[in-house]
C-alpha positions in Angstrom: 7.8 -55.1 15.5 9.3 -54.5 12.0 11.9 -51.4 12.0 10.3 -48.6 10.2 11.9 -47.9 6.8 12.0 -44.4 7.9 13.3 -43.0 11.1 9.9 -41.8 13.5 12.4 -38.7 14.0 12.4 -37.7 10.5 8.5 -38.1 9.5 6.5 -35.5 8.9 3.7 -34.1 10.6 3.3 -31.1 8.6 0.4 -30.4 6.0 2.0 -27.5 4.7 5.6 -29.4 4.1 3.6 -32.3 2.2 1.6 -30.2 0.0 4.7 -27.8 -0.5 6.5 -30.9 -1.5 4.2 -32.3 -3.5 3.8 -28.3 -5.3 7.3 -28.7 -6.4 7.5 -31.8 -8.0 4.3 -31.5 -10.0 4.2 -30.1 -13.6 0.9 -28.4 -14.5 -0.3 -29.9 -17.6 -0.8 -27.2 -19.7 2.9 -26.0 -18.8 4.6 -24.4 -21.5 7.7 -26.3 -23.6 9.8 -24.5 -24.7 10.3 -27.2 -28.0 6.3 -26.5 -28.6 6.5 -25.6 -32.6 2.6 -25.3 -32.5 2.1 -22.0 -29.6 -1.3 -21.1 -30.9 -3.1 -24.4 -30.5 -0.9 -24.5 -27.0 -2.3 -20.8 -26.8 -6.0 -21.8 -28.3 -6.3 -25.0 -25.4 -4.5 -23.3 -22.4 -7.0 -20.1 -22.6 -10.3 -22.1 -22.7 -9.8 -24.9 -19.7 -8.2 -21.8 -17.9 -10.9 -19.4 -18.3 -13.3 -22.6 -17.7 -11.9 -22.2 -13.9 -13.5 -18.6 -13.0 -17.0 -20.6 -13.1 -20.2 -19.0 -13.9 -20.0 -15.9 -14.2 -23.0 -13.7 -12.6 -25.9 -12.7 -14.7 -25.5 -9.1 -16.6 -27.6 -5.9 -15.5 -28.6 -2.6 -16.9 -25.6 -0.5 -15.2 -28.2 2.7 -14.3 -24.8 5.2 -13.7 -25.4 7.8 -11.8 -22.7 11.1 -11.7 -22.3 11.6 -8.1 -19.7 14.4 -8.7 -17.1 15.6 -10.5 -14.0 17.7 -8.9 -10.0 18.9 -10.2 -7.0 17.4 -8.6 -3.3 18.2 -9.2 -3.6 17.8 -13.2 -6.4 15.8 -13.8 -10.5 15.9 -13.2 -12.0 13.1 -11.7 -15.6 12.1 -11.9 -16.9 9.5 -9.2 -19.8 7.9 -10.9 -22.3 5.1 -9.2 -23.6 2.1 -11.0 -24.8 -1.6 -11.5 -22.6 -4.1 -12.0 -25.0 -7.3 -11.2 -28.7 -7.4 -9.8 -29.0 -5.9 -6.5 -25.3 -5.0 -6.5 -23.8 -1.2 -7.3 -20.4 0.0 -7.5 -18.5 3.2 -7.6 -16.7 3.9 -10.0 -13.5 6.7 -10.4 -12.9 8.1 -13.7 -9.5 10.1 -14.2 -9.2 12.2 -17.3 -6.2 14.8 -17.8 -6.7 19.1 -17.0 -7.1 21.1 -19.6 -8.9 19.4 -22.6 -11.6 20.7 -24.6 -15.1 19.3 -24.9 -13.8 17.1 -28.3 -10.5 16.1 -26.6 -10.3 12.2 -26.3 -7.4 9.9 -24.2 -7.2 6.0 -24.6 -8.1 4.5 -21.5 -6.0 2.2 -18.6 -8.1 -0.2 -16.2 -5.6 0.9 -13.0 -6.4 -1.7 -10.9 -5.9 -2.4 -7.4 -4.3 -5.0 -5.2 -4.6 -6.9 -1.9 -4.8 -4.0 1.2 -3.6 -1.0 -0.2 -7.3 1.2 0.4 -8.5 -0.2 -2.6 -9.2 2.1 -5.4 -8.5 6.0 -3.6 -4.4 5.8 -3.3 -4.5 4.7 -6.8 -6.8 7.2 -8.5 -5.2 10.4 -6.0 -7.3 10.0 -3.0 -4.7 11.6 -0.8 -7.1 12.6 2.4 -5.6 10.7 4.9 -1.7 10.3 6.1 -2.3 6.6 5.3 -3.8 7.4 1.5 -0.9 9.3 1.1 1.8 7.0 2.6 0.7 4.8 0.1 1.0 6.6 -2.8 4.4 8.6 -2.1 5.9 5.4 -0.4 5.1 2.3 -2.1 4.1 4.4 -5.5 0.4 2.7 -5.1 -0.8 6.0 -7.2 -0.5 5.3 -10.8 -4.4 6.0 -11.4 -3.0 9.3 -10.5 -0.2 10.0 -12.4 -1.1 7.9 -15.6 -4.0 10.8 -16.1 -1.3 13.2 -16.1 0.5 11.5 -18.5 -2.2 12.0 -21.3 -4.7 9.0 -20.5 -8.3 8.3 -19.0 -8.1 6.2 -16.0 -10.4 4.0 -14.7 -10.8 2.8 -10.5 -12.9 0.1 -9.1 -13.0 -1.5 -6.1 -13.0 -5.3 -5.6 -14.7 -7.9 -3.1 -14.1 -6.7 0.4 -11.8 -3.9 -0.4 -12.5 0.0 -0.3 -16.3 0.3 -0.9 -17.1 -3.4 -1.1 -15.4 -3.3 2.5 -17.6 -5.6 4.8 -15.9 -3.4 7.9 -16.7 -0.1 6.8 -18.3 1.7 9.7 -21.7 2.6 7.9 -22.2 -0.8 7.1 -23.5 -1.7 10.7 -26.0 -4.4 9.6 -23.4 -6.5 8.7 -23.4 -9.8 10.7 -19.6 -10.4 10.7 -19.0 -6.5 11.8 -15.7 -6.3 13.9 -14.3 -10.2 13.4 -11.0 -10.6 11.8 -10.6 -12.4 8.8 -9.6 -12.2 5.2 -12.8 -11.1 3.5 -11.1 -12.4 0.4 -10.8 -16.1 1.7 -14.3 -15.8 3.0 -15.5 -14.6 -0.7 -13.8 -17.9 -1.9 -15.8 -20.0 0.3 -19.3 -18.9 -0.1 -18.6 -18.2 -4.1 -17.6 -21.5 -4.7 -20.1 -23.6 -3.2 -22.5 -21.1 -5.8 -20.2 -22.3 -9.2 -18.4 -19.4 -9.0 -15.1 -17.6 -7.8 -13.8 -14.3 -6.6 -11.6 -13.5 -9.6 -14.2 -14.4 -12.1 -16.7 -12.2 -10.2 -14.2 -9.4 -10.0 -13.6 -10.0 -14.0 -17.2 -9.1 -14.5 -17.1 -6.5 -12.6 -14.4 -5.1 -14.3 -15.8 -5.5 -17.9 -19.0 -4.6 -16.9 -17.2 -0.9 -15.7 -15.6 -0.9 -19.2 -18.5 -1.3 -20.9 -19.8 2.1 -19.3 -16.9 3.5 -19.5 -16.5 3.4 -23.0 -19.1 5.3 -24.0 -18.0 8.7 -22.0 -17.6 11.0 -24.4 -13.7 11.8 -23.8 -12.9 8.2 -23.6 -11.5 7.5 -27.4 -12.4 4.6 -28.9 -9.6 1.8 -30.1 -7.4 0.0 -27.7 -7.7 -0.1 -23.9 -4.6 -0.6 -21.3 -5.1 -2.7 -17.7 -1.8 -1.9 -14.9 -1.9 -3.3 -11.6 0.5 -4.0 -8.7 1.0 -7.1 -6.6 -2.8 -8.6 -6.3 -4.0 -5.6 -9.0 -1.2 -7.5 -11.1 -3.4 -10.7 -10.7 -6.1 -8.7 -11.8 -4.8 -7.2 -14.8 -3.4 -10.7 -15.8 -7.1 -11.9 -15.8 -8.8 -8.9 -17.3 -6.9 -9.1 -20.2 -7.4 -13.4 -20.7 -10.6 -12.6 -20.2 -11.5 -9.7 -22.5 -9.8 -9.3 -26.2 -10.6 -5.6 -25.8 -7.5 -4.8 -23.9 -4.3 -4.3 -26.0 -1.4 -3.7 -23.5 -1.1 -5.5 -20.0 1.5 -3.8 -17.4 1.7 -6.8 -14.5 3.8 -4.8 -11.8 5.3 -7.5 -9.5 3.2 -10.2 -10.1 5.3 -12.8 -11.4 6.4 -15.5 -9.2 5.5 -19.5 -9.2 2.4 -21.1 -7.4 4.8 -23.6 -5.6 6.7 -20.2 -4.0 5.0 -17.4 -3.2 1.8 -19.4 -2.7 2.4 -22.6 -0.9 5.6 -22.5 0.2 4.5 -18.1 1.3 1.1 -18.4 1.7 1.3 -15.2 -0.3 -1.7 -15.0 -1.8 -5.4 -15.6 -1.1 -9.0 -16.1 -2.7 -9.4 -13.4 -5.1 -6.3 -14.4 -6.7 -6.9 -18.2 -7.6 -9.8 -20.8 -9.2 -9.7 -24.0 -8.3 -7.4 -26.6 -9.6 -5.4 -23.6 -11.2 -2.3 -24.8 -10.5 -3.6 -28.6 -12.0 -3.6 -26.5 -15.5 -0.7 -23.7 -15.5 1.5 -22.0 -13.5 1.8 -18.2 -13.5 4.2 -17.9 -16.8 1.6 -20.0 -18.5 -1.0 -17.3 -17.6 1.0 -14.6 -18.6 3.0 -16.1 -21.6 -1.3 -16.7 -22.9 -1.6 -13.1 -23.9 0.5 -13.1 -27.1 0.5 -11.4 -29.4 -0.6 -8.6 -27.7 1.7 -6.1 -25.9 2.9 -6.6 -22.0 5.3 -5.7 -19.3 6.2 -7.1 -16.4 7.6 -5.3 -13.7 9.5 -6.7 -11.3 10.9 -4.9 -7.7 15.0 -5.5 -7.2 14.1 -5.3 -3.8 10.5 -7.0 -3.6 9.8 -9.0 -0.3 6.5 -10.4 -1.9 7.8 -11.7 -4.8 11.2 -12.3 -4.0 13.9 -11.6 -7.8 14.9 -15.4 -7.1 11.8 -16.7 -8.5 10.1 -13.7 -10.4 13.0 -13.6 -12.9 12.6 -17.1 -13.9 9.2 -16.4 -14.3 9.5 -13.6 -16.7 12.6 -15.5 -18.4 9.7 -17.9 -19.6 7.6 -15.6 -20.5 9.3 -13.9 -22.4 10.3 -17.4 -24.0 6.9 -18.5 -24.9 6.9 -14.7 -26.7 10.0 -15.5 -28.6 8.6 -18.8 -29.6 5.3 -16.8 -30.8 7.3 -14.5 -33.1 6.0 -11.7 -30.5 9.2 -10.6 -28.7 8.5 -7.1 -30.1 5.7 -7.0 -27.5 7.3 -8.3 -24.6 8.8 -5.9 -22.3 10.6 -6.2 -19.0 11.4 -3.4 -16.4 13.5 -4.2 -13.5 13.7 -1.0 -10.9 15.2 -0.4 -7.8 12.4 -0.4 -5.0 10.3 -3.1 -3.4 6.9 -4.2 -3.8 5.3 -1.1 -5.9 5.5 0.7 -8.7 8.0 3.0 -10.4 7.1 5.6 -12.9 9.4 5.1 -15.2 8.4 3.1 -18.5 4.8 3.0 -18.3 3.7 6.0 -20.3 6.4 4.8 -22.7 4.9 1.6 -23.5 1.0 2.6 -23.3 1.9 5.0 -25.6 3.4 3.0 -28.1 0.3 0.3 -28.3 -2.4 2.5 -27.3 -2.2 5.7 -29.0 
């Protein structure tokens, strides 16, 4: 029996540690150098095998809205309208627009989406019913669908796979085979997308363009450039809506920058709406970001955010903002650093989507 060339004491018996290891030492091919003198064809290749990764996405319907109400909240009205967003599948849809505007008064629009467990759309767009809606919004500033509209813009709320009305739990929904068993609906989604040819997030992106496209054609929605804002997993969303769609002008990621290799293996801080597969094969998340030159962004990142932790977001944005200088776009990149966790502060957004959306 032959000594083995490392100690049985010190071998590994975790999957976790391996993968995690293996996440660290690999470089994404499409990752960004920073001695690239050609950006747009880095920009031009990246974009398509990234997008290439949401798989097919679901076949477009007539959206049939329907206006189930409309009502006036603390400086803004919001309308709650019902529609289509695929063959046999309806959504509803919030609509924020700021008080006291005339029938010919017009705001530029913000996609305000929503995250991972944070009651969906309602906290966002000024649902404050419940202690919990509330707690959200006046303690982890989940409420910028809210306060945007009082700022002087349309605002636009939708909920995502297994979240707020797509919510497999909700109590109504008693037909529902998997009613009362725990599990991450968004890990589920995964699952039974993928072995279809498609994924979560590119399902989600429809959705969301499909909303757009309806909302576009309210009458005080002006026409031009469109702004997307979202925290934490509503960052990941916002990231995507904008690859996706050249309509949008002005990205706001609110702590959602970080590196696959730590807050997702080595955290486990993420889950299936937020990835495609072989993602991380292709880019990591500066490389998805640093993709949406020329146009205007701002990353937010939380001093104190326990998600995704300063050690590795700043690096993130550092190459971001890199791969911005390189494209001759600084002009358009834009950090904010503020002092809270994981949400979002009220402080420069109105400031930047006025600049590029007005």
């Amino acid at each position: 029996m032959t000594t083995p060339a490392v100690p049985l004491g010190h071998r590994n018996l975790s999957p976790n540690a391996w993968l995690l290891d293996r996440a660290r030492k690999h470089t994404p091919r499409f990752h960004f150098d920073p001695e690239n003198t050609d950006v747009e064809a880095w920009r031009e290749e990246t974009l398509a095998a990234v997008l290439a990764t949401l798989g097919q996405e679901p076949p477009a319907c007539e959206p049939n809205p329907v206006l189930l109400g409309e009502i006036e909240l603390d400086g803004f009205i919001q309308q709650r309208w019902m529609m289509d967003v695929e063959d046999g599948l309806s959504t509803i849809v919030a609509v924020n627009r700021p008080s006291g505007g005339t029938e010919e008064s017009t705001w530029a629009p913000i996609l305000c989406w929503h995250g991972h467990d944070m009651g969906g759309k309602e906290p966002i767009m000024g649902n404050r019913s419940t202690a919990l809606l509330r707690s959200y919004a006046d303690d982890d500033g989940y409420n910028y669908g809210a306060v945007m509209a009082r700022h002087g813009f349309v605002t636009i709320g939708v909920d995502w796979m297994g979240h707020g009305d797509f919510d497999e739990q909700r109590k109504w929904r008693i037909s529902s085979p998997q009613k009362g068993v725990e599990m991450d609906w968004c890990d589920t989604y995964y699952l039974n997308a993928t072995i279809l040819g498609m994924t979560p997030l590119g399902i989600n992106i429809a959705h969301g363009k499909r909303v757009l496209d309806f909302v576009t054609t309210l009458p005080y929605v002006q026409d031009g450039p469109i702004g997307v804002m979202g925290v934490s997993g509503g960052g990941t969303m916002s990231l995507w809506s904008a690859l996706a769609d050249p309509r949008i002008a002005a990205t706001e990621i609110i702590c959602y920058s970080d590196t696959f290799p730590d807050f997702g293996v080595r955290d486990s801080n993420y889950c299936g709406m937020q990835i495609t597969p072989g993602l991380f094969s292709l880019v990591d998340v500066s490389d998805l970001q640093g993709l949406l030159f020329p146009r205007a962004l701002m990353v937010d990142l939380g001093f104190f955010d326990d998600c995704f932790m300063l050690e590795s977001a700043g690096p993130c944005a550092d190459r971001v903002e890199e791969i911005y200088r390189r494209a001759g776009a600084s002009h358009r990149f834009r950090r904010q650093l503020f002092a809270a966790g994981h949400s979002w502060c009220d402080e420069q957004s109105a400031d930047f989507f006025g600049e590029h959306l007005r």
